[in-house]
C-alpha positions as CSV (number, residue, x, y, z in Angstrom):
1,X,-2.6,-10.0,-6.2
2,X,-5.7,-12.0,-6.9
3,X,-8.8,-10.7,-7.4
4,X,-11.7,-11.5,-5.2
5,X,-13.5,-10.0,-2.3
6,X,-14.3,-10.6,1.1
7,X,-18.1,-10.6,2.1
8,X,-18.3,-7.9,-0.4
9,X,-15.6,-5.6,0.9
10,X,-12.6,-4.0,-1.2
11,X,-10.6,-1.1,1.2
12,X,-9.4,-1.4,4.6
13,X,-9.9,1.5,5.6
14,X,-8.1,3.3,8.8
15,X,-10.3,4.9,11.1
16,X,-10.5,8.6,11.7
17,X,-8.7,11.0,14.4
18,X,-5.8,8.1,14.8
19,X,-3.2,10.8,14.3
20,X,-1.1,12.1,11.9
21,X,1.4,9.7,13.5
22,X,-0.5,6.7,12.9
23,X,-1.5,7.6,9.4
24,X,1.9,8.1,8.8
25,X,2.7,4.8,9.7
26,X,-0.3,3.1,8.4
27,X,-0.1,5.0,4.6
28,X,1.1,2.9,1.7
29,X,2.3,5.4,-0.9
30,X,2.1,4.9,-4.9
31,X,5.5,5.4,-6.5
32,X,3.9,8.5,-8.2
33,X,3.2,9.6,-4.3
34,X,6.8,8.5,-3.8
35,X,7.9,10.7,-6.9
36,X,11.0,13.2,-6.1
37,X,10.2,16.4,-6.8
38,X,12.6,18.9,-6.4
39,X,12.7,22.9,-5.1
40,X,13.9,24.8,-2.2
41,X,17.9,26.2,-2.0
42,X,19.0,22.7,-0.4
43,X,21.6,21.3,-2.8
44,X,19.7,18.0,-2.5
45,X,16.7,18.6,-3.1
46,X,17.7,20.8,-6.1
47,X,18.7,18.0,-7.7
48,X,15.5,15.6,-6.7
49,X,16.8,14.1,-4.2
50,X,14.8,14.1,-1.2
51,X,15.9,15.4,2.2
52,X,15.6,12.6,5.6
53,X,12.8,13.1,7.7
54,X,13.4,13.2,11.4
55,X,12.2,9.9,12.0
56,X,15.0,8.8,9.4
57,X,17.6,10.6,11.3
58,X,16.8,9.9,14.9
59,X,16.3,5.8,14.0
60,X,18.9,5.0,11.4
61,X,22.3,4.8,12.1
62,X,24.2,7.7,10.8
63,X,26.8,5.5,8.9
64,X,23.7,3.0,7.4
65,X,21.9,6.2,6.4
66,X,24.7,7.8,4.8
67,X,25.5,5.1,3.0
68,X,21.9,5.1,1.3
69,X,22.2,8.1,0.2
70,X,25.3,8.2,-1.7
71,X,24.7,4.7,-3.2
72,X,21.2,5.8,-4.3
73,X,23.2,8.9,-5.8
74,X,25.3,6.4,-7.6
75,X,22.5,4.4,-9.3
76,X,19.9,7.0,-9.6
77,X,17.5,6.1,-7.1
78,X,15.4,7.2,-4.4
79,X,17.8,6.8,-1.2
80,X,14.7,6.3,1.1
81,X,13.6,3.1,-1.0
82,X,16.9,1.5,-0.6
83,X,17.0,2.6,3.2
84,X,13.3,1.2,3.9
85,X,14.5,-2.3,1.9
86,X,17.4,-2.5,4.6
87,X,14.9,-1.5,7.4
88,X,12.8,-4.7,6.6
89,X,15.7,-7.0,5.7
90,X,17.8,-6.6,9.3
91,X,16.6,-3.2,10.8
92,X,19.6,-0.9,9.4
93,X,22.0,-3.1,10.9
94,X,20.7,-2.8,14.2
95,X,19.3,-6.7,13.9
96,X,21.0,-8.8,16.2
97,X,20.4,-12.1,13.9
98,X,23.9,-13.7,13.3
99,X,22.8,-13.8,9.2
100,X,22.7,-10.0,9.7
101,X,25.9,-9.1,11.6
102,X,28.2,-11.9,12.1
103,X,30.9,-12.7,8.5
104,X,29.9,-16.2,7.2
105,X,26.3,-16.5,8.8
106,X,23.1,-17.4,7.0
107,X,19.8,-17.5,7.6
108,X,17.4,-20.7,6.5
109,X,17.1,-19.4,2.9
110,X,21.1,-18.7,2.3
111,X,20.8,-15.0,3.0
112,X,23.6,-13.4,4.3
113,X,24.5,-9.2,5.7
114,X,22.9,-6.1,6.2
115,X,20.7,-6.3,2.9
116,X,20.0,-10.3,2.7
117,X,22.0,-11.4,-0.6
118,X,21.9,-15.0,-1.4
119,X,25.4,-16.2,-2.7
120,X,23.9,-16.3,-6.4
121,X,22.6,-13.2,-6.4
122,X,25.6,-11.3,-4.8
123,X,27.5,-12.6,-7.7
124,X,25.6,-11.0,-10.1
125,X,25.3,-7.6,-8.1
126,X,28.2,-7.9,-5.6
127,X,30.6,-4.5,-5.4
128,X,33.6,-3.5,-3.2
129,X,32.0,0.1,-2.4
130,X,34.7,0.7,0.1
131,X,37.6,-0.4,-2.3
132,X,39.2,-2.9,0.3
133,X,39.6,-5.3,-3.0
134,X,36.8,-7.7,-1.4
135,X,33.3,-7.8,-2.9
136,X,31.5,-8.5,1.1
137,X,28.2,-9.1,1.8
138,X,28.4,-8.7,5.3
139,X,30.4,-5.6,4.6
140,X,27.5,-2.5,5.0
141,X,29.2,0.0,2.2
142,X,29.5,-3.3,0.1
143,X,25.9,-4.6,0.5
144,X,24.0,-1.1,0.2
145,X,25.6,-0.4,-2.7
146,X,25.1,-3.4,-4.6
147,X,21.2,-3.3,-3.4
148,X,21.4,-0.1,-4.8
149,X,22.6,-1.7,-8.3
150,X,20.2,-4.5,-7.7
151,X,16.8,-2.0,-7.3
152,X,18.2,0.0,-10.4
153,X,18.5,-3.2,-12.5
154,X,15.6,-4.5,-11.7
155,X,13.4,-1.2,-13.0
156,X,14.2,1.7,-10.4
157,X,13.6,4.5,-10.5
158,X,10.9,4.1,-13.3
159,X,9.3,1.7,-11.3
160,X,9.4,1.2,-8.2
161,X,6.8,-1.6,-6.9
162,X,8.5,-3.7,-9.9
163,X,12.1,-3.4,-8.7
164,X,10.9,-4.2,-4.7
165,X,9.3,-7.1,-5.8
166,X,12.2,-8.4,-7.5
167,X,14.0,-7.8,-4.7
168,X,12.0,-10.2,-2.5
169,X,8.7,-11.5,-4.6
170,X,5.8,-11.0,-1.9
171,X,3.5,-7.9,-2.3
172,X,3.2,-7.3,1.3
173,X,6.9,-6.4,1.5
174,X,6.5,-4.0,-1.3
175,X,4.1,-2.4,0.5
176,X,6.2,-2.0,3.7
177,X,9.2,-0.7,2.2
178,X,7.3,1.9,0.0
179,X,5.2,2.4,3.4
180,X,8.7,2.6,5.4
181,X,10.2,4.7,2.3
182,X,7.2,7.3,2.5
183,X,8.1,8.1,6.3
184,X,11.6,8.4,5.5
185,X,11.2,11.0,3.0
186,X,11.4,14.5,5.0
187,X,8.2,17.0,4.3
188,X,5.3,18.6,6.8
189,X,3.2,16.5,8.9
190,X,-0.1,17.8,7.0
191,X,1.4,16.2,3.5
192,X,1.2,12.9,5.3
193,X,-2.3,13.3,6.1
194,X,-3.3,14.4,2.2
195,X,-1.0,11.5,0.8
196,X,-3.1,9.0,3.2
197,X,-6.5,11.0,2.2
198,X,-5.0,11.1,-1.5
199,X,-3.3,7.8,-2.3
200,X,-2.9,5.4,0.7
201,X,-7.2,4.6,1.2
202,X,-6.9,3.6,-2.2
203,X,-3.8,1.1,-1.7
204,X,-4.6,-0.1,1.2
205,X,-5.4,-4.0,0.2
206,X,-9.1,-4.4,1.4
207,X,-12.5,-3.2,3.1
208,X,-13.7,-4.1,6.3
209,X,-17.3,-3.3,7.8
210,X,-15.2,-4.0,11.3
211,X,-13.7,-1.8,13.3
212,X,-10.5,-0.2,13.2
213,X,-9.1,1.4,16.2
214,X,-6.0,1.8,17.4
215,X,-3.8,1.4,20.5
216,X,0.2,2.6,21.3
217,X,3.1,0.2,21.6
218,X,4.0,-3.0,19.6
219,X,1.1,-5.7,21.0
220,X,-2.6,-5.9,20.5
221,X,-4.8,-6.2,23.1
222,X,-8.5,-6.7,23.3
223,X,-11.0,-3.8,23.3
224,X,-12.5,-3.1,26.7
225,X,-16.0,-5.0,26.7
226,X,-15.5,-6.4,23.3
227,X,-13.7,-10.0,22.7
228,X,-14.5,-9.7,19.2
229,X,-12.5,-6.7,18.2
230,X,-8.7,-6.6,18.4
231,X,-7.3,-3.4,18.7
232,X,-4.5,-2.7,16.1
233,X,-0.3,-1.2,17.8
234,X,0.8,1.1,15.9
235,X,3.7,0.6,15.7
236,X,3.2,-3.0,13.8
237,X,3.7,-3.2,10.2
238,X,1.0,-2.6,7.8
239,X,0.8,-6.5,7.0
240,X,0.5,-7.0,10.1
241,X,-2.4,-4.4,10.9
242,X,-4.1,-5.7,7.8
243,X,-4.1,-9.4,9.3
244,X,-5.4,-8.1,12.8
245,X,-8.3,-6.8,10.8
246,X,-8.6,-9.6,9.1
247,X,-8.6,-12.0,12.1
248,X,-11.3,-9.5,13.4
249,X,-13.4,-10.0,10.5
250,X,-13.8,-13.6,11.6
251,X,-14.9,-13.4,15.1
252,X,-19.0,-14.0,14.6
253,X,-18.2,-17.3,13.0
254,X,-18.7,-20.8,14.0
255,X,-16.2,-23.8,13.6
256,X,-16.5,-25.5,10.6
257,X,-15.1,-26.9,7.0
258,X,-16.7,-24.3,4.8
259,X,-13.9,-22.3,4.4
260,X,-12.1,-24.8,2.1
261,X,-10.6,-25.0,-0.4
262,X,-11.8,-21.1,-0.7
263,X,-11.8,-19.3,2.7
264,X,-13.9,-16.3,1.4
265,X,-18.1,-15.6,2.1
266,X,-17.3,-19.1,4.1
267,X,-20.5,-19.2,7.1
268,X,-18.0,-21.2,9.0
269,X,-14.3,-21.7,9.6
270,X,-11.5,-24.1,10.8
271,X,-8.8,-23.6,11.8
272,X,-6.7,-24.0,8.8
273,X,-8.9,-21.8,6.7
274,X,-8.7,-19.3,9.6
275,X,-5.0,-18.7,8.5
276,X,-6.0,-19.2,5.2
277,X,-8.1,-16.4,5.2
278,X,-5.8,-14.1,7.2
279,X,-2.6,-14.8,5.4
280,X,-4.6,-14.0,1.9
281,X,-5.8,-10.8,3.5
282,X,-2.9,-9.7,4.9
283,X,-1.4,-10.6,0.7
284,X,0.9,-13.2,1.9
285,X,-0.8,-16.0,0.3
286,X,-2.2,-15.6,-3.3
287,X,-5.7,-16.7,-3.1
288,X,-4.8,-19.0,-6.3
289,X,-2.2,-20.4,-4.7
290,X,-4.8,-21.3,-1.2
291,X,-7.5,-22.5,-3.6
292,X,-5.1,-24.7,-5.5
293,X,-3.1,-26.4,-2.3
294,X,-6.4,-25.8,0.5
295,X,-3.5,-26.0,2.7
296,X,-4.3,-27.8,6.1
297,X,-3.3,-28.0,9.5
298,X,-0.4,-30.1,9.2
299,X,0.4,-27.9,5.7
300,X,1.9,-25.5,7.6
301,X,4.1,-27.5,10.4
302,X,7.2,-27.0,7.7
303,X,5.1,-23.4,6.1
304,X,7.3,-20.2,6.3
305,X,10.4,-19.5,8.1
306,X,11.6,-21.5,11.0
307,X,11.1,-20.3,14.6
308,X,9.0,-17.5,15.7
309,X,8.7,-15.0,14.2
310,X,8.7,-10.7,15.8
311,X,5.4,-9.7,14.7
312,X,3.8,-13.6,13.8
313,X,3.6,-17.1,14.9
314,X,2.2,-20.1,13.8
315,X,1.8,-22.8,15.9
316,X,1.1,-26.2,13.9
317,X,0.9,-29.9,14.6
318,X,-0.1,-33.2,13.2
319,X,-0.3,-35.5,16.5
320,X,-2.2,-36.1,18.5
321,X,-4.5,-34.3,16.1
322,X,-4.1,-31.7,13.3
323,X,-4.3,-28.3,14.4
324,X,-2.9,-24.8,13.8
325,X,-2.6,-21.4,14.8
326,X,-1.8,-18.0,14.5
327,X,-0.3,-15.4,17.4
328,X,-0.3,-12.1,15.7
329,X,1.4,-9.2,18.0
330,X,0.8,-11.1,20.6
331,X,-3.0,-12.3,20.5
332,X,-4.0,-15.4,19.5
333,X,-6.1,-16.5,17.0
334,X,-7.3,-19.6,17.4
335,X,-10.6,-22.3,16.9
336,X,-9.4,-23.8,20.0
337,X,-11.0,-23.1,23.0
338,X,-12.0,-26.1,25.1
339,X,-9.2,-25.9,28.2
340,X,-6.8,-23.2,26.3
341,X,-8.7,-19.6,26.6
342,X,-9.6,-17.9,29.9
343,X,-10.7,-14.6,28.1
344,X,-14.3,-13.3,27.2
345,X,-14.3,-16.0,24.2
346,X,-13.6,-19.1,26.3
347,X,-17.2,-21.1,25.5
348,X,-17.0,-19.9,21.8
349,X,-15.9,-22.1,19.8
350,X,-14.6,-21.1,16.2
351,X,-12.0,-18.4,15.3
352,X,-11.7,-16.0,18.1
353,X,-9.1,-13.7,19.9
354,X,-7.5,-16.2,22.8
355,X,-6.7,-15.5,26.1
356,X,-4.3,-17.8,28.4
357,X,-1.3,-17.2,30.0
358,X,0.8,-20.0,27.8
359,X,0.9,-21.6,24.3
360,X,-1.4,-24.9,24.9
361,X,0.8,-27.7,25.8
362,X,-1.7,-30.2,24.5
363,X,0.4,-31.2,21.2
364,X,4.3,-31.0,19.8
365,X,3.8,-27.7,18.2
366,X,5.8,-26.8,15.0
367,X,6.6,-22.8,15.0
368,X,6.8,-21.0,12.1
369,X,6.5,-17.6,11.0
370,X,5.7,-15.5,7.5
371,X,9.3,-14.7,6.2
372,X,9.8,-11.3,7.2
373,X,7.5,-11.3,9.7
């Protein structure tokens, strides 16, 4: 990631009494908090493999998490890795996405099965785990086991943030899968806590002097009496919990064009640099890579992955005027204001948290989302 701060700020930091629940989803381990350790008369863990938690058993399929583990056995890696890289590539084959279920199918980006090979790559890696004589990609036993090879080639178990990455080469889906990999692994609720107190803080991607407070379920929603602050789901993603509090960061500022080509410190913000900012902060967008396009409005009307996305949105146009805009867990962030917000921040203008019962019909909007996302 690129250096850099954010009006002085490193840590996000997740705010106390959430819940061991929440910290558990919210913690992004180290691979040395991921580390096996072994112990204890289970034949598993006596040989470092780690046992599932509950959460494992009761949300992935028995076959899918079966699977992971003897293929992890077979390459020597940690099964709840490989099962958190299939979470975030089609949910343990419970994504209904035709490139995740249906024999032939590919998404945009030629990606294909439960584990999202490209053609290329599943040449390299391919296996017939089942021993059918086919080497399938849509086949489960097939595709976990050559992620499996894929994960150990690429510099698992020594190191695990490397092999991730070269599985799919953005930073926040590292840090999902190891966060998704971490809950997976069995062990007492209190060892959560300490790894959060011990290891997540200090992974966590940035600081905020906002507020961070949680609400249940899968959407944000406004706090009561406060516009400005966005409460976070828990049960989002980290990225996406890092890019609510980043969009909260943003609420006391005007409109304006400060935030380019560098969206950081800026005193104002349009919207392009609104997304800018949000996209860096969440570590979807390298700020190198922002400072070097200073993508615009219309930049991001072919950005990302067609469609909407299940966690994020972007809305973009280039007639009748440039605009764009981001819908994260259901808010909306957006400079917008004049006609398209009925909520507390209606006669602000600049980035705010958007309230109206449609997407504004005022333009041809292109959707997008962030690949994963």
């Amino acid at each position: 990631m690129d250096g850099g701060t954010s009006r002085g700020l490193t840590v996000f930091r997740i705010a106390a009494g959430a819940g061991a629940a929440t910290l558990a989803t919210c913690v992004i381990v180290a691979v040395a908090a991921l580390g096996l350790t072994s112990g204890g008369a289970d034949a598993e863990e006596s040989r470092g493999e780690s046992l599932p938690s509950a959460l494992a058993v009761s949300t992935i399929p028995a076959r899918f998490l079966t699977l992971y583990r003897s293929a992890a056995r077979r390459y020597g890696i940690a099964w709840e890795v490989l099962a958190g890289v299939g979470t975030m590539e089609c949910d343990n084959g419970r994504d209904r996405a035709p490139a995740c279920r249906r024999e032939g199918a590919v998404n945009s980006a030629g990606a294909g099965g439960p584990m999202q090979f490209l053609a290329t790559t599943w040449a390299e890696y391919g296996v017939d785990a089942d021993g059918d004589g086919r080497k399938d990609r849509w086949d489960p036993a097939d595709a976990i086991y050559a992620a499996a090879r894929l994960l150990a080639a690429s510099g698992a178990p020594q190191d695990y943030r490397r092999a991730v990455y070269a599985y799919n080469h953005a930073w926040w889906y590292v840090r999902d899968v190891l966060a998704w990999a971490r809950r997976y692994r069995g062990g007492p609720a209190d060892q959560l806590e300490e790894d959060f107190d011990a290891a997540g803080a200090g992974l966590l991607q940035a600081q905020t002097s906002t507020p961070v407070r949680f609400i249940d379920g899968a959407r944000a929603e406004l706090a009561p009496g406060d516009g400005h602050l966005a409460l976070i789901p828990a049960d989002a993603p980290f990225v996406v919990k890092a890019m609510i509090v980043a969009g909260n960061e943003l609420q006391d500022l005007p409109y304006g064009p400060e935030g380019h080509p560098d969206p950081l410190g800026a005193t104002a913000e349009d919207c392009s640099s609104t997304v800018n900012y949000v996209l860096y902060r969440a570590g979807i967008r390298p700020l190198s890579e922002i400072e070097r396009l200073n993508p615009l409005a219309q930049s991001y009307v072919a950005w990302g992955d067609r469609g909407p996305g299940k966690w994020v949105s972007i809305y973009a146009a280039d007639t009748p005027t440039p605009h764009v805009f981001m819908v994260i867990a259901g808010l909306r962030l957006d400079t917008s204001h004049a006609g398209t917000d009925t909520g507390p921040n209606r006669f602000e203008n600049g980035p705010r948290w958007r309230i109206y019962g449609s997407i504004p019909s005022w333009a041809h909007w292109s959707v997008r989302h962030p690949p994963g996302l």
